[in-house]
N, C-alpha and C positions, 0 to 999 in steps of 0.2 A: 666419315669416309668408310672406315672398318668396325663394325660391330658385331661385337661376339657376345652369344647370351647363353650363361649354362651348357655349353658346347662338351659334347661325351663321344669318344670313339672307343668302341669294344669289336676283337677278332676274337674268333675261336682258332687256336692252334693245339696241333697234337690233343683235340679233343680237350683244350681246357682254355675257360674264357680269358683273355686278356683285355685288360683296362688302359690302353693306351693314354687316352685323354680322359681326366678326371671332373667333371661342370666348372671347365674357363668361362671367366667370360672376363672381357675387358671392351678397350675403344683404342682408336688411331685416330687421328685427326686427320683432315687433310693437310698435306703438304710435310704431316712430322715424317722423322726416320728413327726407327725402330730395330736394333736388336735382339733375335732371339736369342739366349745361349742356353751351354746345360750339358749333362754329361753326352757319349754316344747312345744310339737307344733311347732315350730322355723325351722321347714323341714329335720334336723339332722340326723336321720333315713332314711327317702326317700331320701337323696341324698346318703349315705352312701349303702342301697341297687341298688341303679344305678351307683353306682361305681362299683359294683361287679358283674354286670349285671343278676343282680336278678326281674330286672323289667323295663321298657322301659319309656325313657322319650319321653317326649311332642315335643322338639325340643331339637336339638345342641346333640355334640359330646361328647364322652368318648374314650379313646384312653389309653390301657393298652398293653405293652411293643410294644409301635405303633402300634399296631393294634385297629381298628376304630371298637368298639363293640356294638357300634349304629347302624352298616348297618348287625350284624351277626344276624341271626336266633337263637332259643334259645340252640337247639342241637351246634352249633358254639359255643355257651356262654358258655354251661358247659363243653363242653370240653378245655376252655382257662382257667376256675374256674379248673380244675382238674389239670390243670399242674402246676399252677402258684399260685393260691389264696388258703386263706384259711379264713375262716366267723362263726366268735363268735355272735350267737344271741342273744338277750335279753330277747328271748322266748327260748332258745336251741337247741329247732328243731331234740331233739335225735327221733331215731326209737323206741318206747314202745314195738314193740314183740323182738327187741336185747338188748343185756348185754352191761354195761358199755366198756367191753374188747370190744362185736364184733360193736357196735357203733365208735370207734374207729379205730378198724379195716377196716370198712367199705370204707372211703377215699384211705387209704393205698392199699386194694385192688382193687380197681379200676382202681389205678395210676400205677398198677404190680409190688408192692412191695413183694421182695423175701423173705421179714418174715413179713410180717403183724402184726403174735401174739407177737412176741418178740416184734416189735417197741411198739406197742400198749401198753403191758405191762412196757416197758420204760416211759415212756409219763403219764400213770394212775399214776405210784409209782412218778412222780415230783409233780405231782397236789398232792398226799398225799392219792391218793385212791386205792393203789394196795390190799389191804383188800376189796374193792366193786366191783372189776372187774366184778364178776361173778352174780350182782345183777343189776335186771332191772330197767329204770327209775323209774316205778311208786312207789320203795322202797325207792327210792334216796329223800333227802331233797331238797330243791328248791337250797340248796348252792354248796350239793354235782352234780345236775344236772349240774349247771354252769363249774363245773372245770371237769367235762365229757367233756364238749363243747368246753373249751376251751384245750382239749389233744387231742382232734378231730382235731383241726385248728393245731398247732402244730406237730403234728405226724408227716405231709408231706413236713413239711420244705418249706414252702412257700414262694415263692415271694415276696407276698405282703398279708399281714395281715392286715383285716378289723374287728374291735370289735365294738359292738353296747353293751355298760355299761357293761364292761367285768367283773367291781369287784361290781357290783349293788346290788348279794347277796350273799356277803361275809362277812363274818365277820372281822374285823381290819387284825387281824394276818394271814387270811388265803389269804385276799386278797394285801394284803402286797407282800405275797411269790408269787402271779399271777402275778404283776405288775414288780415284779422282773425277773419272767421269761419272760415275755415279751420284758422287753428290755434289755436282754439276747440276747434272738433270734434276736431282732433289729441289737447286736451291731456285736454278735458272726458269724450271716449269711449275716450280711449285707442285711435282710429281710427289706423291706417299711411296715412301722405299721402309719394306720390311725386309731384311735380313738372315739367315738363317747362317751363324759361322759361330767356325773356333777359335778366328783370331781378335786376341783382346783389342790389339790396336785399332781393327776396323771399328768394334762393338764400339768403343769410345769417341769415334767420330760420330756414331748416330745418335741421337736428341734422348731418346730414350733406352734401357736395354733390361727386355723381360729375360726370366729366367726357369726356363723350364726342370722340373725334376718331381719325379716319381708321379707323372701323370699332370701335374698342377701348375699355374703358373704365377708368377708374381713377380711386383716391380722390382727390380736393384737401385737399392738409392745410395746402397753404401761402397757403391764404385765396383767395375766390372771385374768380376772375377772368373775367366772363363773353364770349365771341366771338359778336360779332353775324354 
């Protein structure tokens, strides 16, 4: 489902190279879940948005349901993002002139889903927001923006599910019932959920948990240790 070959991402900042990602390479299976962890900074994010081909790396391959999204164009990438992926931000990335509903909606109809407002309205009332449907982000608290974000990723039944700190601002109980649905949809669609967090607990509910630091990655087999 996820393959990673020799994967390198280098920025120039204040005129001197940085080595963000160092030649990863690993595999996901379909249907596993997958923590990433590792300190702040540690590349977690940046590789996690070049899995989803939200950005291009430096060198080496990415290969999502075999297809190699290193050599597609970006018009290529979001249309293999719309059939298959689904992308929980840590910033949220909703639309500020749409509603919690047509933010939601918005995926769904893209993908030519025959009800959009019903599903959408499905998906709001698990997150706990079918009362905020019709109210726009800039109403929304930073927790309620979150589980907007994540009925977005969800709605479409995805492939493969990428979160970047999906329960980062939630409160205990609410992020509790996200974590639940997630590996719901893990277990119920047989969906690939990659992870991107700082909490042990979640890491440990996922099947597997790589561990990013100083550029490189590699498995944890001797139990999750997560670096804030």
């Amino acid at each position: 489902m996820i393959r990673v070959n020799n994967l390198c991402k280098t920025v120039v900042t204040g005129g001197q190279q940085l080595d963000i990602l160092k030649g990863i390479s690993f595999e996901i299976k379909a249907g596993e879940s997958a923590a990433i962890v590792g300190a702040s900074g540690a590349g977690k994010s940046t590789l996690l948005g070049l899995l989803a081909g939200l950005d291009n790396a430096s060198s080496g391959d990415i290969f999502l349901h075999n297809q190699n999204i290193s050599v597609m164009n970006e018009d290529q990438r979001a249309a293999l993002r719309a059939r298959h992926v689904g992308f929980v931000f840590q910033s949220f990335q909703l639309l500020p002139g749409m509603t919690a509903l047509e933010n939601v909606m918005l995926p769904l109809e893209l993908a030519g889903h025959r009800s959009p407002a019903a599903a959408a309205h499905v998906f709001l009332d698990k997150v706990g927001l079918a009362a905020r449907s019709g109210h726009y982000p800039r109403v929304l608290s930073g927790g309620e923006q979150q589980r907007v974000a994540l009925a977005r990723a969800f709605a479409v039944n995805p492939n493969i599910l990428f979160a970047d700190e999906p329960t980062g601002n939630l409160d205990e109980h609410t992020g509790q019932r996200i974590v639940d649905l997630l590996f719901e949809l893990n277990s119920q669609s047989q969906t690939t959920l990659v992870l991107v967090t700082h909490e042990a607990t979640l890491a440990q509910r996922c099947g597997r948990t790589l561990v990013m630091h100083d550029g490189h990655l590699r498995e944890d087999t001797a139990g999750v240790s997560v670096a804030q």
